[in-house]
N, CA and C atoms of all chains as a GROMACS GRO file, in nm:
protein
  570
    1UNK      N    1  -0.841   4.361  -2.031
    1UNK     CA    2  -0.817   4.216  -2.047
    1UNK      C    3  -0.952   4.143  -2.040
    2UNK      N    4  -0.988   4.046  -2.164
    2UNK     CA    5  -1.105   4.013  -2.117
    2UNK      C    6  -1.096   3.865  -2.011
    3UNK      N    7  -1.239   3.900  -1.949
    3UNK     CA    8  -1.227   3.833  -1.827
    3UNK      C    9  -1.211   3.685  -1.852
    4UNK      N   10  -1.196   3.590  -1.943
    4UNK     CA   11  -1.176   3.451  -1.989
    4UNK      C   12  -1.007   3.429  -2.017
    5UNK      N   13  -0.958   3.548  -1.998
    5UNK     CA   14  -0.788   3.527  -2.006
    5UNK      C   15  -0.758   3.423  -1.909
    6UNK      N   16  -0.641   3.360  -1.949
    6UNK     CA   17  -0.576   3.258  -1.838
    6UNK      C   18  -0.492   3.390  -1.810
    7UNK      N   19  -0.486   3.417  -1.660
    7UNK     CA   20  -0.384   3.532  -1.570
    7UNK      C   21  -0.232   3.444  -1.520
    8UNK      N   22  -0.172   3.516  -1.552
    8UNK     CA   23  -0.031   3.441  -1.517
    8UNK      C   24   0.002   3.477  -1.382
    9UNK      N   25   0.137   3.418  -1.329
    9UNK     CA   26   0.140   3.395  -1.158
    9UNK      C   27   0.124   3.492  -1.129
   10UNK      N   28   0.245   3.575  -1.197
   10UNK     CA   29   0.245   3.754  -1.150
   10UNK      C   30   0.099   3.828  -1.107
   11UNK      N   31   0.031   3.797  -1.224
   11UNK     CA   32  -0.135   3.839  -1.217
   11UNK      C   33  -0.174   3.791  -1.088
   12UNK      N   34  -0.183   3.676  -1.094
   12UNK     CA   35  -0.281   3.592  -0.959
   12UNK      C   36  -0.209   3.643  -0.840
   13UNK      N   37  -0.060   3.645  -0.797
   13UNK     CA   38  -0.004   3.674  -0.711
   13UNK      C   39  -0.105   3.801  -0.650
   14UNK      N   40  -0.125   3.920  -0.772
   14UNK     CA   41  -0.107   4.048  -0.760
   14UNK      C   42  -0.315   4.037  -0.697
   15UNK      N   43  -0.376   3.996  -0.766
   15UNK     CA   44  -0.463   4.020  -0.746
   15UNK      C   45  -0.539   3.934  -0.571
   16UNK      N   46  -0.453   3.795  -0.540
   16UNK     CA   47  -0.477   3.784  -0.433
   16UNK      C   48  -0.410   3.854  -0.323
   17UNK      N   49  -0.357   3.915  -0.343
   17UNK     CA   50  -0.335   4.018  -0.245
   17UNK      C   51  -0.434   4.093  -0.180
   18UNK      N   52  -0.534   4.154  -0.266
   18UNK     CA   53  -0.648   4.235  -0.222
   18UNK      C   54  -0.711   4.116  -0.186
   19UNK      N   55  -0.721   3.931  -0.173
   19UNK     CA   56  -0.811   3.884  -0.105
   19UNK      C   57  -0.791   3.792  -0.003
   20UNK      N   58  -0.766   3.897   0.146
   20UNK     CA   59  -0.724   3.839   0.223
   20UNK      C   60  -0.759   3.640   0.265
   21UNK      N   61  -0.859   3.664   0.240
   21UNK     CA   62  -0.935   3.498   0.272
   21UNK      C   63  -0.907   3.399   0.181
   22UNK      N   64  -0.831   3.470   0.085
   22UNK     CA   65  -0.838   3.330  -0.024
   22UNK      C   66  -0.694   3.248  -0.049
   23UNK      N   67  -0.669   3.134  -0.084
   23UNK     CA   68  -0.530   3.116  -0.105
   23UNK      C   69  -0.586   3.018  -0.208
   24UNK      N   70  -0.409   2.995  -0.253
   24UNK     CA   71  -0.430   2.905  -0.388
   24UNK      C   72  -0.394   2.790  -0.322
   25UNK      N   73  -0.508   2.659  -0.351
   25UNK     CA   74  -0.503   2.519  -0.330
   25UNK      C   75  -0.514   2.452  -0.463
   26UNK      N   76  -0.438   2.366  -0.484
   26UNK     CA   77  -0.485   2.287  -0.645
   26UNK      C   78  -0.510   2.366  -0.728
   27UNK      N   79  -0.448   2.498  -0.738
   27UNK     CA   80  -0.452   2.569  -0.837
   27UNK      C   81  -0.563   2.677  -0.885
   28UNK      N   82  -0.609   2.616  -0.746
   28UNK     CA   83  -0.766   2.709  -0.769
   28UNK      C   84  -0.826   2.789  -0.636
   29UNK      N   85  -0.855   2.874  -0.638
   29UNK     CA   86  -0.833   3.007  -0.541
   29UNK      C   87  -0.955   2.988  -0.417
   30UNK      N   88  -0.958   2.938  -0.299
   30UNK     CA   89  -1.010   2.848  -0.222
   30UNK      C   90  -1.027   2.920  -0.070
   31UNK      N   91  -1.141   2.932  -0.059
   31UNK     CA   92  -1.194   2.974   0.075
   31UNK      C   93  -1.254   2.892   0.136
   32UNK      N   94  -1.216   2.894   0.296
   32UNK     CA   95  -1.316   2.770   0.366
   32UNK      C   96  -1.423   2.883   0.486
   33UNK      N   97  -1.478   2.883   0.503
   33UNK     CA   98  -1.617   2.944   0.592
   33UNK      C   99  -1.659   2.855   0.684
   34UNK      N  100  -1.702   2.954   0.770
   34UNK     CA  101  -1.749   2.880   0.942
   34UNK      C  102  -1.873   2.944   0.971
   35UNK      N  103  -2.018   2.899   0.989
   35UNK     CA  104  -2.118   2.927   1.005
   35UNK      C  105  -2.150   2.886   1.114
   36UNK      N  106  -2.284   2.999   1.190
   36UNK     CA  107  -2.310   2.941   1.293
   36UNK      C  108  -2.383   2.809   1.303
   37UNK      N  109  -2.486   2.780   1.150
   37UNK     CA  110  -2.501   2.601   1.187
   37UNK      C  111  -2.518   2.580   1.070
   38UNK      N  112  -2.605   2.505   0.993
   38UNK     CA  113  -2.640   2.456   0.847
   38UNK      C  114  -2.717   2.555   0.773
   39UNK      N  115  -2.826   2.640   0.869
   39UNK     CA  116  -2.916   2.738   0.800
   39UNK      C  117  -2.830   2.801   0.753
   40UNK      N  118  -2.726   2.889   0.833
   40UNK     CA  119  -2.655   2.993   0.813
   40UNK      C  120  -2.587   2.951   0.684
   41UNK      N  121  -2.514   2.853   0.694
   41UNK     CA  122  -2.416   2.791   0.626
   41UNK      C  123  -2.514   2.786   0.461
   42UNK      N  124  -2.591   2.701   0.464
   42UNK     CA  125  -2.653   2.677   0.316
   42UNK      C  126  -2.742   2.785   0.256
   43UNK      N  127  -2.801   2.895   0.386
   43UNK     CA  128  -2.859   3.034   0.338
   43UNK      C  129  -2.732   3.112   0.252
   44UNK      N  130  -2.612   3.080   0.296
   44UNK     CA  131  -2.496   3.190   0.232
   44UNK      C  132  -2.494   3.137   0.079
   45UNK      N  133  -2.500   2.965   0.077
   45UNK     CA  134  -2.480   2.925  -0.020
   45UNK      C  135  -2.575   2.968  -0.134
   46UNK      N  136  -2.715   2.974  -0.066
   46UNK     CA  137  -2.821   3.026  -0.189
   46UNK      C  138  -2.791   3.160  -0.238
   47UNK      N  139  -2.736   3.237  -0.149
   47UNK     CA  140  -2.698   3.373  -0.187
   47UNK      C  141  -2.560   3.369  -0.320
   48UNK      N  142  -2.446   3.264  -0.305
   48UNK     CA  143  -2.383   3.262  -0.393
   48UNK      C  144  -2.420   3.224  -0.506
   49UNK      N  145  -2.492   3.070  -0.485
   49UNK     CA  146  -2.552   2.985  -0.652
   49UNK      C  147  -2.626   3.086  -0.705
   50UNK      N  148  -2.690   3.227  -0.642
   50UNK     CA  149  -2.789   3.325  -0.746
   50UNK      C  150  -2.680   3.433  -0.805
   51UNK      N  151  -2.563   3.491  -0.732
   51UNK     CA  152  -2.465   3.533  -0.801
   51UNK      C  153  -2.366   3.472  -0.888
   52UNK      N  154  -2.342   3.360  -0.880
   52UNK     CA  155  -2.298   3.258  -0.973
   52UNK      C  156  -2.389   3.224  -1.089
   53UNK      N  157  -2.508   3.216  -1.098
   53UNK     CA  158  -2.563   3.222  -1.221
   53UNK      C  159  -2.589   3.340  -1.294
   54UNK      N  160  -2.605   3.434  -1.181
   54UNK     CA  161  -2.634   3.547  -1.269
   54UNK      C  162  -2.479   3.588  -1.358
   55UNK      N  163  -2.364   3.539  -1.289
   55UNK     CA  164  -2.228   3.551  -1.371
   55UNK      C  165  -2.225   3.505  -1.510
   56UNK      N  166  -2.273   3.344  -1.444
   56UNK     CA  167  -2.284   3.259  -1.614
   56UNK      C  168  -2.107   3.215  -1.555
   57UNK      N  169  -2.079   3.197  -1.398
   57UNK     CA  170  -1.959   3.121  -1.361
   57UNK      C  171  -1.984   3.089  -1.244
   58UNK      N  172  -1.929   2.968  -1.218
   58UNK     CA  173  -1.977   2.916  -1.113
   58UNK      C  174  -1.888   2.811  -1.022
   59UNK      N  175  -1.914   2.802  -0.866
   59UNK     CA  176  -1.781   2.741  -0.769
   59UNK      C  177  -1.851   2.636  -0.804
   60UNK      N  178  -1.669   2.566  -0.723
   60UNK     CA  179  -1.657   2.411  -0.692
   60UNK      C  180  -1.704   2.384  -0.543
   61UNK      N  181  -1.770   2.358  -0.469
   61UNK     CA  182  -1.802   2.359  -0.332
   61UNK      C  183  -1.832   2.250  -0.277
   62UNK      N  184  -1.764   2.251  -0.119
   62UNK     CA  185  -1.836   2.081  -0.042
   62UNK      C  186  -1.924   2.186   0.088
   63UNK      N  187  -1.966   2.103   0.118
   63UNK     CA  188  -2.051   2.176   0.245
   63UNK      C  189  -2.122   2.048   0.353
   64UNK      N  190  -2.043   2.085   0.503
   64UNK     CA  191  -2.083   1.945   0.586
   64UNK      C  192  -2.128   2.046   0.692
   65UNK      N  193  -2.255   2.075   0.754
   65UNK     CA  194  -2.310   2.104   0.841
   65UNK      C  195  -2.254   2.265   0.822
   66UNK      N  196  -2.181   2.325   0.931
   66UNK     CA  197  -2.176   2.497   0.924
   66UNK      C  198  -2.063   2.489   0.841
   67UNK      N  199  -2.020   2.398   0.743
   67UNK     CA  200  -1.874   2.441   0.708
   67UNK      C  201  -1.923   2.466   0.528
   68UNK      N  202  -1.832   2.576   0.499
   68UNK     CA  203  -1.862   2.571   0.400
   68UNK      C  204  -1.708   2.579   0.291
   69UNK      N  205  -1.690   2.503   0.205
   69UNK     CA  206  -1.510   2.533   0.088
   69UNK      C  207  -1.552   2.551  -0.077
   70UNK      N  208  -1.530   2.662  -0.058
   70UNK     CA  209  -1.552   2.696  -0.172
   70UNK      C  210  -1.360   2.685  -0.317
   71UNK      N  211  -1.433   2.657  -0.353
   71UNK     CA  212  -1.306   2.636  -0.461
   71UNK      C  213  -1.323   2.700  -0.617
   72UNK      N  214  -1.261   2.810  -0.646
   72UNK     CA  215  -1.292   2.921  -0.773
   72UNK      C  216  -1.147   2.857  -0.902
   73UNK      N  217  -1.191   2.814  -1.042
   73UNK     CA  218  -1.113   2.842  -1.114
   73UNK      C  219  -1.172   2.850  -1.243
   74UNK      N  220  -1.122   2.834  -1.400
   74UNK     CA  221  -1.196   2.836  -1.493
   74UNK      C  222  -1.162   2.747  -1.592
   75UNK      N  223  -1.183   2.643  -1.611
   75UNK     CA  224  -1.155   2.482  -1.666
   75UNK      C  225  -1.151   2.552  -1.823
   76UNK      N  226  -1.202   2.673  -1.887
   76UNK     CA  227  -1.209   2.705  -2.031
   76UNK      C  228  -1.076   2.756  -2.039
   77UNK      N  229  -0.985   2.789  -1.956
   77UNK     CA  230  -0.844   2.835  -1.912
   77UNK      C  231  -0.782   2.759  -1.865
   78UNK      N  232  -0.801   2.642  -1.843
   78UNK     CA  233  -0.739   2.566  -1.729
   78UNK      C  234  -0.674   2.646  -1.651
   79UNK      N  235  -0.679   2.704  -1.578
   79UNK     CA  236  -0.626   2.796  -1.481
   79UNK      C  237  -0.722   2.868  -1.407
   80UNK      N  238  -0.674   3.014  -1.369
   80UNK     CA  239  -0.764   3.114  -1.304
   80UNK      C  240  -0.767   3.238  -1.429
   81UNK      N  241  -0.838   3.304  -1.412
   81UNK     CA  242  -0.901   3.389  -1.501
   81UNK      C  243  -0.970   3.555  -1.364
   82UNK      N  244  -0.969   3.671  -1.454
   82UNK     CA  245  -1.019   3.756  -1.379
   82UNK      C  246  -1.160   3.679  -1.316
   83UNK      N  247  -1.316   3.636  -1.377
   83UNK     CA  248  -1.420   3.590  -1.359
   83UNK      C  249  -1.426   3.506  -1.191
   84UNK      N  250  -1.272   3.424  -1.191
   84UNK     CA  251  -1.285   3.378  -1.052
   84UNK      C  252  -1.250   3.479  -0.937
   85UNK      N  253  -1.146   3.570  -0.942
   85UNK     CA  254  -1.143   3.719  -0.892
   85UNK      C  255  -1.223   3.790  -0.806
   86UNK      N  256  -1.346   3.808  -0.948
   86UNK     CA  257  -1.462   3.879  -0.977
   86UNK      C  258  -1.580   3.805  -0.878
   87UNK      N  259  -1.558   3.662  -0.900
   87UNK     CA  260  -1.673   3.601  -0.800
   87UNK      C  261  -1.603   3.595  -0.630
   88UNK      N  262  -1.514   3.573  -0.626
   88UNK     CA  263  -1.440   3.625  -0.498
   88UNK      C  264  -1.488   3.719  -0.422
   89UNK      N  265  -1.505   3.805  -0.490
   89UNK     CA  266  -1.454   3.943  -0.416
   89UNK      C  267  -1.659   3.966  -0.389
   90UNK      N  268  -1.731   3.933  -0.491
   90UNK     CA  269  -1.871   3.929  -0.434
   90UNK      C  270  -1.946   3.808  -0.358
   91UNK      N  271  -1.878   3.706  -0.365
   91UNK     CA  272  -1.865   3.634  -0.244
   91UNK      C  273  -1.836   3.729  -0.100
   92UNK      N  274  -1.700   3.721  -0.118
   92UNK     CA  275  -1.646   3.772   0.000
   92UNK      C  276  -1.759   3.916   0.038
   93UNK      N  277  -1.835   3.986  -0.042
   93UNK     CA  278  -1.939   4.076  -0.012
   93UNK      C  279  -2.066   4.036   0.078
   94UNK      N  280  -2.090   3.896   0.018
   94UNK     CA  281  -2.198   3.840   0.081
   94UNK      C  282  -2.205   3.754   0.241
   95UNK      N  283  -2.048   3.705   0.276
   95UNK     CA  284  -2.052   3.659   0.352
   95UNK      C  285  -2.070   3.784   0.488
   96UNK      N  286  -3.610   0.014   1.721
   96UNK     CA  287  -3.470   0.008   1.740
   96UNK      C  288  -3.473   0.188   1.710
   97UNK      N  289  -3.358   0.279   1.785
   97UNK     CA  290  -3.374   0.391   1.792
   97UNK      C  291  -3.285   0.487   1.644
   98UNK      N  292  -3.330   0.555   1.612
   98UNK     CA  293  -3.255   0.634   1.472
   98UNK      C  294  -3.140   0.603   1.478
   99UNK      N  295  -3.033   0.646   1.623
   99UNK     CA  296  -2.953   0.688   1.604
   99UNK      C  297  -2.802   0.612   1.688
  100UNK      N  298  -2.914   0.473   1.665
  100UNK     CA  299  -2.798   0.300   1.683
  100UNK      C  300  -2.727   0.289   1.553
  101UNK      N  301  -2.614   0.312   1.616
  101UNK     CA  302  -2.484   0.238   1.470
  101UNK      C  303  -2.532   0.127   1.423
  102UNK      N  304  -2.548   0.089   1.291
  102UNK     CA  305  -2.586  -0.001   1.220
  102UNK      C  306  -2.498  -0.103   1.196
  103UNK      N  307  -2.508  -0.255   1.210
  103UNK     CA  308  -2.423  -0.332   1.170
  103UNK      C  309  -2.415  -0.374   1.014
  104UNK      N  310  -2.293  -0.442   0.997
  104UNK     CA  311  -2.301  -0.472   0.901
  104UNK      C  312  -2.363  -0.510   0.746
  105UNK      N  313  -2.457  -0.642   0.851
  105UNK     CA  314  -2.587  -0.732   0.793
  105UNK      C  315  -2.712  -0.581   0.766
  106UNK      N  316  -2.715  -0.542   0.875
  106UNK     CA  317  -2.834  -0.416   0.888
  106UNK      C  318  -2.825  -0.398   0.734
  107UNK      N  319  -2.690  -0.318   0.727
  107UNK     CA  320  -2.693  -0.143   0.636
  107UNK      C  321  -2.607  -0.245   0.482
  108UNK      N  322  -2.598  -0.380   0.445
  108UNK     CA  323  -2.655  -0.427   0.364
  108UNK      C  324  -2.774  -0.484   0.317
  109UNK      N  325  -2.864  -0.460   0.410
  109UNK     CA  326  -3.010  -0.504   0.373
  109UNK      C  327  -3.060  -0.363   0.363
  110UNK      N  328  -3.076  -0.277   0.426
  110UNK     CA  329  -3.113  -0.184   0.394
  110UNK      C  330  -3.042  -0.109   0.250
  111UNK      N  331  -2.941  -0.136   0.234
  111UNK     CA  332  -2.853  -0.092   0.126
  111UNK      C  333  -2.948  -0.186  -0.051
  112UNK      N  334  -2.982  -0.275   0.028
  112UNK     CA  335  -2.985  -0.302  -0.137
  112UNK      C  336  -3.142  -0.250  -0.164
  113UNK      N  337  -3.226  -0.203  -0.057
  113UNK     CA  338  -3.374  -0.126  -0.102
  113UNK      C  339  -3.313   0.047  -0.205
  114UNK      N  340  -3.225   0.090  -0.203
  114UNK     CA  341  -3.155   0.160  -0.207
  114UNK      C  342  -3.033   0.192  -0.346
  115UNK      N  343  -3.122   0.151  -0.447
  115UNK     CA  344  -3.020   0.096  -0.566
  115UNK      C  345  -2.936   0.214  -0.610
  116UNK      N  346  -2.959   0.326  -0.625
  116UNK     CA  347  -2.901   0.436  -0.633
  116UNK      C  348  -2.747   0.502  -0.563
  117UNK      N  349  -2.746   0.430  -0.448
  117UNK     CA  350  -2.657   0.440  -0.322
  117UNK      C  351  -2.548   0.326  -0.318
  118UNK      N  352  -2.439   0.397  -0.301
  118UNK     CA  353  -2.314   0.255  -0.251
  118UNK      C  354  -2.260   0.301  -0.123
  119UNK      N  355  -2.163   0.207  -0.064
  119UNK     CA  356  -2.059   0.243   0.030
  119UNK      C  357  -1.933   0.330  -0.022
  120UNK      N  358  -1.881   0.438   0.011
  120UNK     CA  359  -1.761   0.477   0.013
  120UNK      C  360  -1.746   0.532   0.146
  121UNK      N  361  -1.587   0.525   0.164
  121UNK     CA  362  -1.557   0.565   0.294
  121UNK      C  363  -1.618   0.540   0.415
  122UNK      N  364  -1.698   0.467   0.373
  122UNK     CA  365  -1.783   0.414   0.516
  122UNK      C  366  -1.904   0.502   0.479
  123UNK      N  367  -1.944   0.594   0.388
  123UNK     CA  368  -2.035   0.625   0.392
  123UNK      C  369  -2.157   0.637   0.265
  124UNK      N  370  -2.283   0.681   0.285
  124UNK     CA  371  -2.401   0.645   0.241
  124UNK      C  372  -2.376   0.717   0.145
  125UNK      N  373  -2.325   0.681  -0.030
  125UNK     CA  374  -2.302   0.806  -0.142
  125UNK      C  375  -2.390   0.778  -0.258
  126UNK      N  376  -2.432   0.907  -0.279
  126UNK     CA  377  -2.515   0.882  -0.417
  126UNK      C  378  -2.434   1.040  -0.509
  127UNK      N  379  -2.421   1.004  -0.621
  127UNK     CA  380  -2.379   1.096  -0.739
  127UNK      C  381  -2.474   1.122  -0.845
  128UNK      N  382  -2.533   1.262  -0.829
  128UNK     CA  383  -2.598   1.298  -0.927
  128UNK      C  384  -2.601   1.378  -1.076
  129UNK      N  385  -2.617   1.362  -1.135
  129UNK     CA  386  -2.590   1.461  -1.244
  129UNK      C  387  -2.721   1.505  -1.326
  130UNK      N  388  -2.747   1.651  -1.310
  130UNK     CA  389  -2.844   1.757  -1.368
  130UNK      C  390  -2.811   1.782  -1.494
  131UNK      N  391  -2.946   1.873  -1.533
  131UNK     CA  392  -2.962   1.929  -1.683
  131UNK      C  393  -2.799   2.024  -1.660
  132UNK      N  394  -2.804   2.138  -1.547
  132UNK     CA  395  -2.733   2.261  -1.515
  132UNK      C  396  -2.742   2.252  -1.362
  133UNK      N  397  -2.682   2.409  -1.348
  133UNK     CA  398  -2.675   2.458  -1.248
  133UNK      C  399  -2.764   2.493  -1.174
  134UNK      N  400  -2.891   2.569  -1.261
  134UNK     CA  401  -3.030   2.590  -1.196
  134UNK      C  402  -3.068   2.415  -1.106
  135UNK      N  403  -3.077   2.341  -1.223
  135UNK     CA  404  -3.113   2.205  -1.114
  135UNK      C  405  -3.070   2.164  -1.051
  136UNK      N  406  -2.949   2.146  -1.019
  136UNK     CA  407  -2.818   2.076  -0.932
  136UNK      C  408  -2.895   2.180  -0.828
  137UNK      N  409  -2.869   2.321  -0.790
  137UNK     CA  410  -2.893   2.347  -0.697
  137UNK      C  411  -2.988   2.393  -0.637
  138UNK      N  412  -3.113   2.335  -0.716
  138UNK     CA  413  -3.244   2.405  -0.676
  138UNK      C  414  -3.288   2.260  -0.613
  139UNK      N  415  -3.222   2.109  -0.674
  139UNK     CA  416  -3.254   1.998  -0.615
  139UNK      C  417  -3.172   1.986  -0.443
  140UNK      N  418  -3.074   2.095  -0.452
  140UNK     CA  419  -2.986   2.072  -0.333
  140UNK      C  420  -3.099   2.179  -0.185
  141UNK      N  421  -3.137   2.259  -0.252
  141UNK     CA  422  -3.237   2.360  -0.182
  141UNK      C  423  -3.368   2.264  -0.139
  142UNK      N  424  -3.393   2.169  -0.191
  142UNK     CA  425  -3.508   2.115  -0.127
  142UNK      C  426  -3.440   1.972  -0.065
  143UNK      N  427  -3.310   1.909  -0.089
  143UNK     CA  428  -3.277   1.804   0.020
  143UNK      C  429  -3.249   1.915   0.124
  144UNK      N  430  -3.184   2.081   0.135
  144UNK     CA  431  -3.113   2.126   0.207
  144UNK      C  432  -3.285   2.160   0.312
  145UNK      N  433  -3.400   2.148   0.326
  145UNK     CA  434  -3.471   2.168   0.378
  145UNK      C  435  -3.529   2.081   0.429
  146UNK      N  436  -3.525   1.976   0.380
  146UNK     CA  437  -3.585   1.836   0.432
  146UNK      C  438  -3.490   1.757   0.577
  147UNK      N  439  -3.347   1.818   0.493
  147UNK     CA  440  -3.235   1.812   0.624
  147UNK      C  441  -3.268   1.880   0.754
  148UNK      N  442  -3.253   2.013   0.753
  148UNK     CA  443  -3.291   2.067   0.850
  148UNK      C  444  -3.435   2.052   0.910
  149UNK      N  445  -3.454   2.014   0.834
  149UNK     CA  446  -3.671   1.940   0.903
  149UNK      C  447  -3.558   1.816   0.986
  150UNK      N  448  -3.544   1.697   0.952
  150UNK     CA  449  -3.460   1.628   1.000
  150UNK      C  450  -3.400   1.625   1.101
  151UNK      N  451  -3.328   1.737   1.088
  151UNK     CA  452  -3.193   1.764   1.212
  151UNK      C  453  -3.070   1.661   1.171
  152UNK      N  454  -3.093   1.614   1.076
  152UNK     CA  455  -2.961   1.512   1.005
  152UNK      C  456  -2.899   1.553   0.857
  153UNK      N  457  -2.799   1.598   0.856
  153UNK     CA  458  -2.786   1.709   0.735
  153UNK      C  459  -2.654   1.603   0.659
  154UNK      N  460  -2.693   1.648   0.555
  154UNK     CA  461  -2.539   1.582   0.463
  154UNK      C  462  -2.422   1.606   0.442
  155UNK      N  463  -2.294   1.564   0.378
  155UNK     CA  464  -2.196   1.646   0.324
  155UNK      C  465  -2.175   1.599   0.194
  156UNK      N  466  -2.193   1.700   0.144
  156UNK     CA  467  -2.203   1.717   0.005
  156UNK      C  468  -2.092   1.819  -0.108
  157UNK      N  469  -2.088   1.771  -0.240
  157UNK     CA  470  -2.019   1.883  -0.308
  157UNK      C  471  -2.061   1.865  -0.452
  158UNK      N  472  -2.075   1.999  -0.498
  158UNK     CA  473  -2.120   2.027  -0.608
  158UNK      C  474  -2.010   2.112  -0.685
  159UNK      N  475  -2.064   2.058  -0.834
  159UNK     CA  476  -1.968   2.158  -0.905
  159UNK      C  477  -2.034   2.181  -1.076
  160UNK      N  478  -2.091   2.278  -1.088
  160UNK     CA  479  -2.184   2.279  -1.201
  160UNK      C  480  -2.340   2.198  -1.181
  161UNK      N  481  -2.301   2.125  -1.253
  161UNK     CA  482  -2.459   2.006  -1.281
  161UNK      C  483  -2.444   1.882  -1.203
  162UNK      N  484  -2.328   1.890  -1.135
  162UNK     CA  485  -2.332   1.756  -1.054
  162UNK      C  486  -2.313   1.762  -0.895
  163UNK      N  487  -2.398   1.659  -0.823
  163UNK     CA  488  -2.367   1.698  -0.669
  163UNK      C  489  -2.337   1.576  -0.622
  164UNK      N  490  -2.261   1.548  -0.532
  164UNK     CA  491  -2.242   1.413  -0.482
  164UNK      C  492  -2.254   1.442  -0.382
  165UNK      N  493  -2.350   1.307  -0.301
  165UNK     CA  494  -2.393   1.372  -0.198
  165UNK      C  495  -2.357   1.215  -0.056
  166UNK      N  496  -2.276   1.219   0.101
  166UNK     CA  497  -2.224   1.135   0.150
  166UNK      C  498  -2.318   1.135   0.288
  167UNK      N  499  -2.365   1.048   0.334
  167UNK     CA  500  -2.473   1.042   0.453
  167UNK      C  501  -2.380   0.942   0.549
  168UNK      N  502  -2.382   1.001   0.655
  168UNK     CA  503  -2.284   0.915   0.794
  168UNK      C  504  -2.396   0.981   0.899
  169UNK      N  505  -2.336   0.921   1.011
  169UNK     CA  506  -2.387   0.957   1.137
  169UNK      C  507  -2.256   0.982   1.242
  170UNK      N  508  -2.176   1.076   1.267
  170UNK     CA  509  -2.088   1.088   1.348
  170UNK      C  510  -2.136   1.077   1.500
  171UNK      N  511  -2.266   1.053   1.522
  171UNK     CA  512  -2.264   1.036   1.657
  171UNK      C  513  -2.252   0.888   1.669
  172UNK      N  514  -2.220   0.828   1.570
  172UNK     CA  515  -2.193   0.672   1.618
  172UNK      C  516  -2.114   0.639   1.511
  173UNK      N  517  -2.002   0.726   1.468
  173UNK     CA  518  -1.907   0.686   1.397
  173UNK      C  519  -1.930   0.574   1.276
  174UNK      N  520  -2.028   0.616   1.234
  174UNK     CA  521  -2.112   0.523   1.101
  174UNK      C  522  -2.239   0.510   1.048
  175UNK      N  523  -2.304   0.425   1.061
  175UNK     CA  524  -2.429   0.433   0.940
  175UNK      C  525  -2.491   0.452   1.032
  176UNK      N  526  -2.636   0.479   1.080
  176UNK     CA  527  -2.746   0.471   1.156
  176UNK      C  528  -2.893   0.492   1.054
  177UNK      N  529  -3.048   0.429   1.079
  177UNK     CA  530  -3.077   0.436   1.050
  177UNK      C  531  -3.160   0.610   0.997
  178UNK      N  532  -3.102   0.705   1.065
  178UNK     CA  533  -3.138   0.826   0.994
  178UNK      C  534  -3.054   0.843   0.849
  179UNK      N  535  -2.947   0.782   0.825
  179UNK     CA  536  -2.891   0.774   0.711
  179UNK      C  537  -2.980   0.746   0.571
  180UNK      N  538  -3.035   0.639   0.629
  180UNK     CA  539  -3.085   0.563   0.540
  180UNK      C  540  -3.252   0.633   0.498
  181UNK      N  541  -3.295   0.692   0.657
  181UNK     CA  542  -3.415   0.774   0.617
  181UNK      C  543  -3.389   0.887   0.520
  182UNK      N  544  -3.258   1.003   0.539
  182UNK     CA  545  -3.259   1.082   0.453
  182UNK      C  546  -3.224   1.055   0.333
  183UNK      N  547  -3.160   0.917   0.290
  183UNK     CA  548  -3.136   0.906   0.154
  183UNK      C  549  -3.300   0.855   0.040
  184UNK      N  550  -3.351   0.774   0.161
  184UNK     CA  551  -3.541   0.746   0.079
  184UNK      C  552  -3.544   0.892   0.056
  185UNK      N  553  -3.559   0.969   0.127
  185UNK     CA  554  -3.586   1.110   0.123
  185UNK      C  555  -3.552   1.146  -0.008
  186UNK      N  556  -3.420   1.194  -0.022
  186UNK     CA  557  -3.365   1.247  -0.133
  186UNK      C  558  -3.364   1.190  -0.302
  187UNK      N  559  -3.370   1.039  -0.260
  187UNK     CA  560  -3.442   0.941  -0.369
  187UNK      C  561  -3.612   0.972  -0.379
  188UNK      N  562  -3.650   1.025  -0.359
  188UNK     CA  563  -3.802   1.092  -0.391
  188UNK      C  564  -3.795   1.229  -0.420
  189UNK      N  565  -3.702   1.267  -0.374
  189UNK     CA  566  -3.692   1.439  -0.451
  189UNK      C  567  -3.609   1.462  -0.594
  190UNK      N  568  -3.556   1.342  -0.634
  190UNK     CA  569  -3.464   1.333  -0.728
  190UNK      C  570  -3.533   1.377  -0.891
   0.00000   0.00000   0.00000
């Protein structure tokens, strides 16, 4: 399947399963993170924005001191797509 | 007068209008930016995110692609204080 497919519920159901941390908010597959202060917190972030570009896909994110919410979907799908998945799961590597 | 005195009203509209870039929302200090991409959005967020922590007064912010919006408060006095206003000169020179 290529990775720009819109995935249907069944799909998304199936694949958040393997990601314990994530749930669907607004439709879009959403992790929140707890750092020990801002370094920690915005060092993780530089680690994602360089795997996010190197994707050529990239999060929705707020970030207030150690907190960090990340929010994954793919607006060329309006939906979710494997690509948000895919950045998930190497997220979830980096944290 | 010390950084980290809640600002009145009169104050943080005089200081507000040196500040053309910046409005009130939510009670707090917001500026909305929009980049070439992603490289700039967050390579401009990597050098407010250092000037913060020089600081010790950090933002909350959210990005999503080429755009970051970025909200300056002071929760130790439940509103504006003049470190607000220092990190936003700040970030208005790194822009």
């Amino acid at each position: 399947m290529p990775a720009m497919t819109r995935l249907s519920a069944d799909e998304v159901d199936s694949l958040l399963r393997a990601r314990t941390h994530w749930s669907l908010q607004d439709g879009k597959l959403t992790r929140v993170l707890e750092f020990q202060d801002f370094v920690a917190a915005f060092g993780f972030m530089a680690k994602v924005a360089l795997v996010a570009e190197r994707m050529g896909h990239h999060p929705e994110w707020f970030n207030v001191y150690d907190k960090v919410r990340i929010q994954l979907s793919s607006h060329e799908v309006s939906g979710l797509s494997r690509n948000d998945f895919e950045l998930a799961a190497r997220i979830d590597e980096l944290v």
